[in-house]
C-alpha positions as CSV (number, residue, x, y, z in Angstrom):
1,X,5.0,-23.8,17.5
2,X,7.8,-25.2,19.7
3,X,8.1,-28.0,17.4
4,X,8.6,-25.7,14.3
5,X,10.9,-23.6,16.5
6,X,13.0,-26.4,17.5
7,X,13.2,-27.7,13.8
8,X,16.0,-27.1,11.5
9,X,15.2,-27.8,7.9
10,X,18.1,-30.1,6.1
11,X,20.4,-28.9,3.9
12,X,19.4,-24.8,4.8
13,X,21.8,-22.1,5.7
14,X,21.6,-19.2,8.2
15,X,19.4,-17.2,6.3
16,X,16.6,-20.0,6.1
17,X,17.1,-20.6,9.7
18,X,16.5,-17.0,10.7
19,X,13.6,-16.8,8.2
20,X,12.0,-19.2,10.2
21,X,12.7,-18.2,13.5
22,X,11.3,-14.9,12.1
23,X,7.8,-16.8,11.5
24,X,7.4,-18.3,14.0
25,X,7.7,-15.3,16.2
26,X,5.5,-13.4,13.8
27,X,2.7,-16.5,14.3
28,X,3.2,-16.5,18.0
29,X,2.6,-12.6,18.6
30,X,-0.6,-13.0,16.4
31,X,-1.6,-15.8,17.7
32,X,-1.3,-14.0,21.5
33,X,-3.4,-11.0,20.0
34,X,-5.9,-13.2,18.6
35,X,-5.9,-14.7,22.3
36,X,-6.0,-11.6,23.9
37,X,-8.7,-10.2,22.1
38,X,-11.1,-13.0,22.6
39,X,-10.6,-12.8,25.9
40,X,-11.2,-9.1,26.2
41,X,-14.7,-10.1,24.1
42,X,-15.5,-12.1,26.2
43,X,-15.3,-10.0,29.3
44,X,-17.2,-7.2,27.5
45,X,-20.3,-9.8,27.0
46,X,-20.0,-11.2,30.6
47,X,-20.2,-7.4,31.9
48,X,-23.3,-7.1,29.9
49,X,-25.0,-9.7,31.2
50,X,-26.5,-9.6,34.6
51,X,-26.2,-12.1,37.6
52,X,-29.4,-13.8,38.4
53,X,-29.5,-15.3,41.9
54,X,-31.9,-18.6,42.4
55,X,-33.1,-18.0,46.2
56,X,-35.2,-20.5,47.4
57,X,-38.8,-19.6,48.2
58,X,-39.2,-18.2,51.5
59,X,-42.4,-17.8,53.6
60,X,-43.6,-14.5,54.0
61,X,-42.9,-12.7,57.5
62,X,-46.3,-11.1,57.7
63,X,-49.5,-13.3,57.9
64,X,-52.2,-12.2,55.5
65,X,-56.0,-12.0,56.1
């Protein structure tokens, strides 16, 4: 994206050069939502999920028998 922002197209006026700073801006904030929202998914599943912790085996404080 910095690449196509840097870029100015040969032989274009203003106008094209503000049409595609315009783009790029418009792909950037989607991309970020797109971003965002993943992340917040991904959160959500983690919440759902529960921790397991692997303890090793112990030996029982009181003797049977």
């Amino acid at each position: 994206m910095h690449t196509f922002w840097d870029w100015d197209i040969p032989y274009t006026g203003i106008e094209i050069s503000l049409l595609q700073e315009f783009v790029d801006v418009i792909i950037g904030w989607f991309l970020i939502f797109v971003m965002i929202d993943a992340g917040l998914r991904e959160v959500k599943t983690l919440q759902g999920q529960q921790i397991v912790i692997h303890r090793t085996k112990r030996k029982p404080l009181v003797k049977k028998g």
